[in-house]
N, C-alpha and C positions, 0 to 999 in steps of 0.2 A: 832626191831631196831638193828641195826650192830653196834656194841661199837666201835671199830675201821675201818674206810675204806680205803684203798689205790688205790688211783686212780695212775694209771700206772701199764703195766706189764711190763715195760724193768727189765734189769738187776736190775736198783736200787731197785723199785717197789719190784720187787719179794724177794730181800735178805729183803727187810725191812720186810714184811709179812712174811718170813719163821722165823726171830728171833722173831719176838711176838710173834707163836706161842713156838718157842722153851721155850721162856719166861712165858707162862703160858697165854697168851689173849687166851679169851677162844671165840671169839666172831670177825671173821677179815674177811673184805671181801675185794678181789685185782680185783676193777674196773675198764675193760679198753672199749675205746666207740670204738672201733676199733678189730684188730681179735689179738690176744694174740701177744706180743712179737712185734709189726707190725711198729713201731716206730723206734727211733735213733739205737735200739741196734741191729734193723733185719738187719741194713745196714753199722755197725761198723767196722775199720777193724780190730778190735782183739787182738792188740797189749794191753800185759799188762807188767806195766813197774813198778821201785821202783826209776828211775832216773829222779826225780823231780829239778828242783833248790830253792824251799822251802823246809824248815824244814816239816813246816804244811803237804804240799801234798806229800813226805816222808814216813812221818808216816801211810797217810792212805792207800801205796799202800802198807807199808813193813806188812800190820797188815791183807793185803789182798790175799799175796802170797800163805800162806800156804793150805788158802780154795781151793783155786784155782789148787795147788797141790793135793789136797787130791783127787779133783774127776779124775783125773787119766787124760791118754792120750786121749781117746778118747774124751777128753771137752778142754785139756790144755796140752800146748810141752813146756818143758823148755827148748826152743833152744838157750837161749839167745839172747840178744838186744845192737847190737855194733853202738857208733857214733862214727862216724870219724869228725874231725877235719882238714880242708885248709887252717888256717888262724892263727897266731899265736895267735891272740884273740880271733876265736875258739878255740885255743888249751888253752891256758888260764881259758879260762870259763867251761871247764871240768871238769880238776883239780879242779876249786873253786868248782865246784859241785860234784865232786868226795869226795874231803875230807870233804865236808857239809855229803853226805850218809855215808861213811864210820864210821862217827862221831854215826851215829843214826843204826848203825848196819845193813847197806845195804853192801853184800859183792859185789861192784864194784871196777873193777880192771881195773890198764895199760894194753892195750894188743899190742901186735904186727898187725896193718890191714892186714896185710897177714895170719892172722890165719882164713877167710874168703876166703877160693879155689876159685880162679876164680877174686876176686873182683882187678879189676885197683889202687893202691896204691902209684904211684908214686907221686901224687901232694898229699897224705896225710902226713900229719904232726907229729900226733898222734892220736889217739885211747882207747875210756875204753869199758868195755862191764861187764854189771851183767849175768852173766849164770843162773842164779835163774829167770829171768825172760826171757818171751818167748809168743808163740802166742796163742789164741784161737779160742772156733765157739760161739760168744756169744749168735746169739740168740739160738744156745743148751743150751748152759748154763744157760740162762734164763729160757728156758723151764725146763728143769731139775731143778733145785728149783724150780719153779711154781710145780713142781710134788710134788718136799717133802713138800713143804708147804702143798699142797692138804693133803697127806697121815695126816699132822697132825689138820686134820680139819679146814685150809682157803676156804672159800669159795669163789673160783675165778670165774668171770663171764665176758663174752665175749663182746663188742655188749653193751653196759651200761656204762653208763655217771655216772661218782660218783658222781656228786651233786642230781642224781635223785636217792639216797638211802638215807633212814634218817642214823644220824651216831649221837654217842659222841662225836669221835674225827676222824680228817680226816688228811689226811700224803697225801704231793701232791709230786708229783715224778714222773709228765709228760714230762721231758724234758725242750724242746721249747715250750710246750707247757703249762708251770706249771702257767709263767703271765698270760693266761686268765683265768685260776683257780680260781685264789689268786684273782684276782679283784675282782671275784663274791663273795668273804668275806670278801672284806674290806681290800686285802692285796696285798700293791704295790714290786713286784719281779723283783726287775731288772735285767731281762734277756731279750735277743733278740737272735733271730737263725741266724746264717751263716751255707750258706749251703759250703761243701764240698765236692768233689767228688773225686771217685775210680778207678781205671781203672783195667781192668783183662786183663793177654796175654792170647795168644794161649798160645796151649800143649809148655811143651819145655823138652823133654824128659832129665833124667839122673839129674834133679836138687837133688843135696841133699838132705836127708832127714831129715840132723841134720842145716838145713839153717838157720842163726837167723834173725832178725828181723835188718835191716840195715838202720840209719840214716847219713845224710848229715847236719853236726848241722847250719855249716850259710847259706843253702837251705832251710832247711826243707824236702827235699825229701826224701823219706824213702819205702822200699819195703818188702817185707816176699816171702814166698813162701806157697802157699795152695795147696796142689796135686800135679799136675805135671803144675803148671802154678805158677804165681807172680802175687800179687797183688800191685798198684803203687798209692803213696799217696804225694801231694803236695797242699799246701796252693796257692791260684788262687793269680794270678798279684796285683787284686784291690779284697779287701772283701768283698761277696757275702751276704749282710744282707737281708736277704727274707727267707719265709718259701715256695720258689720257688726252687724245687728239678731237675730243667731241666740241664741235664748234658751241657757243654762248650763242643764240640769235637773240637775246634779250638787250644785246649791245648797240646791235645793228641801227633799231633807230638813232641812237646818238652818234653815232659815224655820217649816216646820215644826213643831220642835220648839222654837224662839221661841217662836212663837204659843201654842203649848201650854202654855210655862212661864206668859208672859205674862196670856194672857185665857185661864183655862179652862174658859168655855163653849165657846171651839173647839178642844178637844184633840183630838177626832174627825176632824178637817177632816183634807180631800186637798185636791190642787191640780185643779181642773178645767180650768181655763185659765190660759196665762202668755204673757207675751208681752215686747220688748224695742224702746225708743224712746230717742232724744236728745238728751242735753243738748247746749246750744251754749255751749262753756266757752272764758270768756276766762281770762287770767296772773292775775288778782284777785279772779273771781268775780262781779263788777259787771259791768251792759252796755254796750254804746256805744250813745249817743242822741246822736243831733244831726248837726249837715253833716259830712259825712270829706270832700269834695271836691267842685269850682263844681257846683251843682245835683245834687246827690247827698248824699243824706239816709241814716242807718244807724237802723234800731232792733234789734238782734239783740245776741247773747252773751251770753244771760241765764242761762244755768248751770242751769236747771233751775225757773227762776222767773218765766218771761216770761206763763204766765198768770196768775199772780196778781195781775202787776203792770199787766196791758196794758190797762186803764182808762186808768190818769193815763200814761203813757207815751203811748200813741192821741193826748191829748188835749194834753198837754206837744209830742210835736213835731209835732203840726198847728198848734200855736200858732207856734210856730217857722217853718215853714213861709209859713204863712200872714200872721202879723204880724211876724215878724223877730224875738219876742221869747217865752219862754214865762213862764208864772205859775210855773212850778218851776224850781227849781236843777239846771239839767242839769251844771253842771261837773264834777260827779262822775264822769262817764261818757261822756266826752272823748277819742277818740280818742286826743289829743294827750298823755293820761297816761301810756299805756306808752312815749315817748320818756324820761320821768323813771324809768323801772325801776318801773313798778307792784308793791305789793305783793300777798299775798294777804287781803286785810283780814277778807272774807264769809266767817264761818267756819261759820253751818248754812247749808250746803249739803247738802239732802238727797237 
């Protein structure tokens, strides 16, 4: 019998299995019914950010950064993450969310939008950008912890449905996919998937190397760069509730022609690739961490942010798990919240 099971290998999955064994579970198996990694985080775009407008989710990317550091450039670039502001109530809502991180030891700052080469500025207003935070390849980085967990005796298996393992205790961390888990124990998850999709240019030679990660705070549109090409990310017209991943190319030209206004070193760019993946969205925005039911553990409903976050969350409820207690504040993200009518607090959701 397997004491503990983790069904999911994304990003979350895997940090929560590598802190139980860091923690001493001598007994973990990370089941996925699928090929490793093959889920939300194969198809994420990478962005890891500490610029929340909650305290709550705050804390749990500033508690995530440094992991994320440590495994070096070739997993994670701290290019930085600039939004820009068009509107004086976007420029507003910065600041309030500037000095909320500032407060909880996120070093985000004013900047000038022209400290981004290239990018059109003239209709911006202002500008913050954390330099500490920047982009990644998650699912490497998933992979890569799925390794060191290996090394420290998890037993990860491919191709295998966690409920078809016996277990003590079971940690669901599928995603959009964690509700039909959770039923099959008795445990109602309110999450539902919207799908979201990505667009890839062509080559666009001479991009920068030090590019950050650029948002548009009352668009949502937001791009990076990977290689010698940009990745292009926008929230659809009308919300996309389906575990239907068929990309819209009906959108494409207005990304397009974003990009173009935006940064116009890629006014030339086409789409070469696109493609369409899942958020796992709870009623608030926030996840569920912690027990939902006897020996039954959640970490899922992260809305679009479970890689970012999936350091201290991995390590938070293996603590839990493990000692009965964690070094973080999980109350936030309590099941037992949406009995009080949660609201919707997390409002960049991007």
């Amino acid at each position: 019998m397997a004491r503990i099971v983790v069904a999911g290998s994304g990003a979350v999955g895997a940090s929560d299995a590598y802190n139980l064994a860091l923690l001493g579970a001598d007994d973990v198996v990370v089941a996925e019914r699928g090929e490793l990694c093959s889920g939300s985080t194969s198809r994420a775009m990478g962005g890891v950010r500490q610029q929340f407008s909650t305290a709550a989710e705050v804390v749990l990317a500033r508690e995530s950064i440094d992991v994320f550091a440590s495994l070096g450039a070739e997993y994670f670039r701290q290019v930085g993450y600039v939004f820009l502001a068009t509107t004086e109530e976007g420029l507003a809502g910065l600041e309030e969310r500037r000095a909320l991180q500032n407060e909880l030891g996120v070093p985000v700052e004013r900047v000038d939008p022209s400290v981004v080469n290239g990018l059109t500025t003239d209709d911006v207003l202002g500008a913050t950008c954390c330099w500490a935070d920047g982009v990644a390849d998650p699912p490497a980085v998933a992979r890569e912890i799925l390794r060191r967990a290996a090394e420290l005796g998890v037993d990860v298996r491919e191709n295998v449905a966690a409920e078809e393992i016996e277990h003590d205790v079971l940690v669901i961390a599928c995603g959009p996919w964690s509700a039909e888990l959770g039923a099959r124990y008795g445990v109602d998850l309110p999450i539902r998937p919207l799908c979201r999709q990505l667009l890839e240019t062509s080559p666009l030679p001479g991009l920068p190397d030090d590019l950050p990660m650029v948002v548009e705070v009352e668009t949502g549109f937001h791009f990076r760069r990977r290689g010698d090409r940009l990745l292009l990310a926008m929230g659809d017209p009308e919300p996309r509730w389906t575990f239907d991943t068929t990309v819209d190319e009906s959108l494409i030209p207005d990304r397009l022609e974003r990009i173009a206004h935006r940064y116009p070193p890629a006014a030339a760019a086409t789409v070469d690739r696109s493609w369409a993946g899942l958020y796992d969205m709870t009623p608030d925005a926030h996840p569920i961490v912690g027990r939902v039911a006897d020996d039954v553990y959640a970490a899922c409903g992260f809305s679009g942010h479970g890689f970012m976050q999936s350091p201290a969350v991995g390590r938070a409820l293996a603590e839990l798990i493990v000692n009965g207690e964690s070094s973080l504040d999980l109350g936030p993200y309590s099941l037992e919240r949406f009995e009080h009518g949660a609201a919707f607090p997390e409002r960049l959701v991007l």
